[in-house]
VOPA-832598 format. One record per residue (C-alpha): residue number from 1; residue in three letters; x, y, z. Coordinates in steps of 0.05 Angstrom, whole numbers, m for minus. Layout:
REM VOPA-832598
<rec NUM 'Ala' <X Y Z>>;
...
***
This chain:
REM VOPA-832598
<rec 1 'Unk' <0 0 0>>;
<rec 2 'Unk' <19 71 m12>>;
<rec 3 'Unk' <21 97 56>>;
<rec 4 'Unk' <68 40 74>>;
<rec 5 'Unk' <118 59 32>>;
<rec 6 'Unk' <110 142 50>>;
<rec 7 'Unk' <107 130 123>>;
<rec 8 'Unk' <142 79 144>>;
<rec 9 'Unk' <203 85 106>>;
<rec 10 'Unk' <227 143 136>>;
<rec 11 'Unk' <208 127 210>>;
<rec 12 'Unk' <271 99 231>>;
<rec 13 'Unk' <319 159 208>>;
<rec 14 'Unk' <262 206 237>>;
<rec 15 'Unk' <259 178 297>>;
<rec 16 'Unk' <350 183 304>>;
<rec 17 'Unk' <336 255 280>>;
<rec 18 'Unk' <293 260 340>>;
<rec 19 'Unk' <329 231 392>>;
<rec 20 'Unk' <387 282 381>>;
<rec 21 'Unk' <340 333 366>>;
<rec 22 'Unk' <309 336 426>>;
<rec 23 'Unk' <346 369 488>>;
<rec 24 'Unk' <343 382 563>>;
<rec 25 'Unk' <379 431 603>>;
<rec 26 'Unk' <431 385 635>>;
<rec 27 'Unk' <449 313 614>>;
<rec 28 'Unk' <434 290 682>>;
<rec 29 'Unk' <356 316 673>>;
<rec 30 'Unk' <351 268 612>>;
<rec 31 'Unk' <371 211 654>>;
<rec 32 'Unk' <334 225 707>>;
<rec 33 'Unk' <275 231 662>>;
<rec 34 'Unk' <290 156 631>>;
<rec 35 'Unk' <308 121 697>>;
<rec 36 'Unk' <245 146 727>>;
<rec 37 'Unk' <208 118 660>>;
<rec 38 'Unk' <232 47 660>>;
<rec 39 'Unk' <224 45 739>>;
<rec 40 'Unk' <155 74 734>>;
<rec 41 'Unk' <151 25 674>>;
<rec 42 'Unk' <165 m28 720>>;
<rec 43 'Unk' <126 m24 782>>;
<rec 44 'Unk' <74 27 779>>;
<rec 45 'Unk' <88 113 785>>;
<rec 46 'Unk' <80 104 849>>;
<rec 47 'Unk' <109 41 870>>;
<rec 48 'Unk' <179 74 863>>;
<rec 49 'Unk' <205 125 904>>;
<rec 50 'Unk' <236 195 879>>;
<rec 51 'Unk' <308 175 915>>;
<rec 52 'Unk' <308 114 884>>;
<rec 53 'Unk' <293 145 821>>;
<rec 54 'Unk' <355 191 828>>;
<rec 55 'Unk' <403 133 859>>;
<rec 56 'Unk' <392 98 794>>;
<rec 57 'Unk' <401 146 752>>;
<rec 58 'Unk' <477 148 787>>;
<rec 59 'Unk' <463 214 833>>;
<rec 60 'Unk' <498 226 886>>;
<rec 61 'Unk' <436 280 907>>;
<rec 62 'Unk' <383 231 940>>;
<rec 63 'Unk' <336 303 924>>;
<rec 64 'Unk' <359 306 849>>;
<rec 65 'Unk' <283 299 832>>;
<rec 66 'Unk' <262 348 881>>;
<rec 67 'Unk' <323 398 854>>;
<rec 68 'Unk' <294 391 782>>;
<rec 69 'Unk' <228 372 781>>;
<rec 70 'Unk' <200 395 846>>;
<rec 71 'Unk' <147 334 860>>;
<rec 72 'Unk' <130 270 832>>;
<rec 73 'Unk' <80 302 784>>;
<rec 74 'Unk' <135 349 756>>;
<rec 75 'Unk' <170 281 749>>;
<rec 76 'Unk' <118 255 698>>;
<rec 77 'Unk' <97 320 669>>;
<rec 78 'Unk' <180 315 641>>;
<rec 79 'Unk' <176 248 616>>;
<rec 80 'Unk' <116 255 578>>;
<rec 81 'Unk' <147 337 546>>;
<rec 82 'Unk' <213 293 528>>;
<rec 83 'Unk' <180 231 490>>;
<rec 84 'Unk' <123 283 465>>;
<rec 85 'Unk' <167 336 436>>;
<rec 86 'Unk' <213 269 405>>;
<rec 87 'Unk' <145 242 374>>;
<rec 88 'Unk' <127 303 351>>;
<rec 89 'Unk' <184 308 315>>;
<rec 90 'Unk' <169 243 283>>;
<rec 91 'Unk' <92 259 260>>;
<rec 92 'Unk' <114 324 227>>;
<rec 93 'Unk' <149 292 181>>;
<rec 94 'Unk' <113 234 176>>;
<rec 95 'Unk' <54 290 165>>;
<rec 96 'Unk' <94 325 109>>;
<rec 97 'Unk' <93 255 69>>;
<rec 98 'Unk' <26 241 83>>;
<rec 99 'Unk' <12 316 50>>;
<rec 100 'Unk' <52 300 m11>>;
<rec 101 'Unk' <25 240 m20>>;
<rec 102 'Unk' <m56 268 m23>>;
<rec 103 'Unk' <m74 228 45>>;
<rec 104 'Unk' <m103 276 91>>;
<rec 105 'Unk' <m171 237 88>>;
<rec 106 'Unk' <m131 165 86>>;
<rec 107 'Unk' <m155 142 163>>;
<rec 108 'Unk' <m101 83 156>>;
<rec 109 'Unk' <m48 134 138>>;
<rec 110 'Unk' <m71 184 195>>;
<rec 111 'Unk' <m79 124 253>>;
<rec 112 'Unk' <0 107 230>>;
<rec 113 'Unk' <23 180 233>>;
<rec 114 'Unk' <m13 171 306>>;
<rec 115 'Unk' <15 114 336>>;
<rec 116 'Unk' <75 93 293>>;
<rec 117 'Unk' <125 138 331>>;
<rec 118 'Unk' <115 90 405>>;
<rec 119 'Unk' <142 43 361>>;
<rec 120 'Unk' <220 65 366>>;
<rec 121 'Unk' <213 89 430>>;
<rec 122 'Unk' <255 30 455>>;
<rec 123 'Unk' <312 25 499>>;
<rec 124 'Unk' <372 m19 507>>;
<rec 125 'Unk' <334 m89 508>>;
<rec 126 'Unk' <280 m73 450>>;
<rec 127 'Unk' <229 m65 492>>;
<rec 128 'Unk' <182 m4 497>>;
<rec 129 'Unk' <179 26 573>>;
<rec 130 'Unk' <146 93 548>>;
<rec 131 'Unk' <83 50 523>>;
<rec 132 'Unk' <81 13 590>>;
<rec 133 'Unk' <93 73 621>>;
<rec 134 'Unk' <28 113 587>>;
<rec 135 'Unk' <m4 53 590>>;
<rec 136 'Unk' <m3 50 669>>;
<rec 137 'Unk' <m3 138 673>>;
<rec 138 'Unk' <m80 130 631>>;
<rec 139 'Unk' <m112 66 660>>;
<rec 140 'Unk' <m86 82 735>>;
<rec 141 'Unk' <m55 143 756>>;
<rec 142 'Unk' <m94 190 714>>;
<rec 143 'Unk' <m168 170 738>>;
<rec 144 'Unk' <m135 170 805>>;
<rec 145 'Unk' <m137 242 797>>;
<rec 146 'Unk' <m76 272 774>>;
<rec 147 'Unk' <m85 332 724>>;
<rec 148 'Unk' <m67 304 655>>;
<rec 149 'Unk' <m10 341 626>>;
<rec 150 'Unk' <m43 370 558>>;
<rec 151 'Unk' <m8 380 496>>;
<rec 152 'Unk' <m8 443 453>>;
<rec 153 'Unk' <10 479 396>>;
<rec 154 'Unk' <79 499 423>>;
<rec 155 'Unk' <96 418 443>>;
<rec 156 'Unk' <57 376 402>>;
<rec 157 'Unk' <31 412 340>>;
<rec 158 'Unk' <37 347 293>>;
<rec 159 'Unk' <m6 314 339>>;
<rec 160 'Unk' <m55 355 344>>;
<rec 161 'Unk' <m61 368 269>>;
<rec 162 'Unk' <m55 288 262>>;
<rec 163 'Unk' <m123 286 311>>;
<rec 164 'Unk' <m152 340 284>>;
<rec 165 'Unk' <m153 306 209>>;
<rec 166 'Unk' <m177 235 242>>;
<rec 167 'Unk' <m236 273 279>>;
<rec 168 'Unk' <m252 297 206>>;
<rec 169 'Unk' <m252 226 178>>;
<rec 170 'Unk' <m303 216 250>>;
<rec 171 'Unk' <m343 283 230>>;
<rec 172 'Unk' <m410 235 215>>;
<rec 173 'Unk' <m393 209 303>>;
<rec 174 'Unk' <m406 266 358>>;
<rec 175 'Unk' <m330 294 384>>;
<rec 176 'Unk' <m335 264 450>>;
<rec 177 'Unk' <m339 194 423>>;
<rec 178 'Unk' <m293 198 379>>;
<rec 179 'Unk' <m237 223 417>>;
<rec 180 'Unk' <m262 173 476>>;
<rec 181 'Unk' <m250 126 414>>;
<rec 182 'Unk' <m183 151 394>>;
<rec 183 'Unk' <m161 151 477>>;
<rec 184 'Unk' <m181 65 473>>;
<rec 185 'Unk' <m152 59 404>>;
<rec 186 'Unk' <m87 83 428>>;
<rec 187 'Unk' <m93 43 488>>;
<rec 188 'Unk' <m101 m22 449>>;
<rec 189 'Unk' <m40 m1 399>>;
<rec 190 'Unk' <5 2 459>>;
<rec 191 'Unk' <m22 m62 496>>;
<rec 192 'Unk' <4 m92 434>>;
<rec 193 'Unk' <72 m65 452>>;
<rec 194 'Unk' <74 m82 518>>;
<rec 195 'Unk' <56 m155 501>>;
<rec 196 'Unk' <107 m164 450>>;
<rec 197 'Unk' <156 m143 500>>;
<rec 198 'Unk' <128 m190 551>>;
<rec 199 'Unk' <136 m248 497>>;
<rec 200 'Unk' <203 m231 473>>;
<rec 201 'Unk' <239 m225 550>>;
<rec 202 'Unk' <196 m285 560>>;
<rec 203 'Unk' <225 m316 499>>;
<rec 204 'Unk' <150 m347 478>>;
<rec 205 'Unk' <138 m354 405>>;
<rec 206 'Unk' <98 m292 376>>;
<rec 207 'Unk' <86 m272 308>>;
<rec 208 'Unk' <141 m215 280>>;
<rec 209 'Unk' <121 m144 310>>;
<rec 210 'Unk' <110 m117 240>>;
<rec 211 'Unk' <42 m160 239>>;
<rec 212 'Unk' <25 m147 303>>;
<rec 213 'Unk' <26 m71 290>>;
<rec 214 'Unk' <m10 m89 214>>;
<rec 215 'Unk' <m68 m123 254>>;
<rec 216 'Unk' <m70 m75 307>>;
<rec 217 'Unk' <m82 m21 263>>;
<rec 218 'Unk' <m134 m57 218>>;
<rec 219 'Unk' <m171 m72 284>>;
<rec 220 'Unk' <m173 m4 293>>;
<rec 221 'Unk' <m188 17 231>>;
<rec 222 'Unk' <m257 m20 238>>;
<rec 223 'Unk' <m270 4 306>>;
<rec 224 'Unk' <m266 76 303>>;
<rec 225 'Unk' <m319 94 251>>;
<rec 226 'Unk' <m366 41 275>>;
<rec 227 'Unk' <m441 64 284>>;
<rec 228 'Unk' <m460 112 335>>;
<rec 229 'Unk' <m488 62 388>>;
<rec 230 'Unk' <m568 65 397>>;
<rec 231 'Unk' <m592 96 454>>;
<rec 232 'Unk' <m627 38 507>>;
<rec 233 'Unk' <m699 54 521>>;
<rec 234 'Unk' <m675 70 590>>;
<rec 235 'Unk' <m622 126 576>>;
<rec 236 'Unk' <m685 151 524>>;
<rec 237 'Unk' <m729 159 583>>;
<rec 238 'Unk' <m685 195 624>>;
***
């Protein structure tokens, strides 16, 4: 298909551009920011304390966090600006190609500019901590009742043009439901992730990731314009 060729080819060297790309103030920040991921990753946001976090990360401050990120929140608040500004990186030009190529209304091409970049977010082992890590921040620690750390035009502009044109492919579904459909899509896309990882430390047979991420993506593809649901008598009444 077209929009494998003009999206995926160039995700790799986009996402190496991006990784140098994108910088912190100190070198230390950045690895506090990725310790605190994988740990987080690991056992839960808050199943790992902050001087742990900075013990790892080879300080010899026990209150490195506190010194640079003020609280636990500030913690996660940097880890999602680093891998968001990286990914953003990614979708814009992921977006340009989609442009050139006449696919602003292709929903399989705009779901792949969308979720393609957690692909090479990956660390020393292959595995994907920043999709375990989101995964655990949206089904836990955000209904929990932390505020969620928003993106906007000045951090994630790609992204939100990349929603923006899906939510135009959803105009015929009302915008809460499609975005509550674009929050679970996302959600499945990087359960996928994390259970490839699980399989490969595991060493368990699995099919390649490239067809996990094909069938993810068709499985989404006939979820999200599905028919509005109809209304039970009961919700009528009320």
């Amino acid at each position: 298909m077209v929009f494998k060729s003009t999206l995926r080819a160039g995700l790799k060297k986009d996402l190496q551009h991006a990784m140098t790309d994108v910088e912190l103030a100190t070198p230390s920040k950045t690895r506090l920011i990725l310790t605190a991921e994988r740990l987080f990753a690991e056992r839960g946001i808050e199943g790992v304390s902050l001087r742990e976090v900075a013990s790892v990360a080879g300080q010899a401050n026990n209150a490195a966090v506190h010194y640079h990120f003020k609280s636990r929140q500030g913690l996660v608040g940097a880890i999602f600006a680093y891998r968001v500004a990286q990914m953003d990186l990614i979708r814009s030009k992921m977006l340009r190609r989609l442009v050139t190529a006449g696919q602003e209304r292709d929903l399989r091409a705009l779901l792949s500019v969308l979720l393609l970049p957690h692909v090479g977010l990956v660390d020393e082992r292959g595995t994907h901590p920043h999709a375990r890590f989101l995964s655990q921040y949206v089904t836990h620690y955000r209904p929990a009742g932390m505020p969620h750390v928003g993106a906007d035009l000045s951090t994630a502009e790609s992204l939100m043009k990349t929603t923006d044109l899906i939510y135009d492919c959803l105009e015929f579904l009302p915008r809460e439901l499609a975005r509550k459909r674009l929050e679970l899509i996302t959600l499945l896309f990087l359960s996928m992730l994390n259970r490839h990882d699980a399989a490969m430390i595991a060493e368990r047979p699995q099919p390649p990731l490239q067809e996990q991420i094909d069938d993810t993506i068709e499985m989404a593809l006939a979820a999200l314009p599905a028919p509005q649901p109809a209304k039970s008598s009961h919700t009528a009444e009320r």
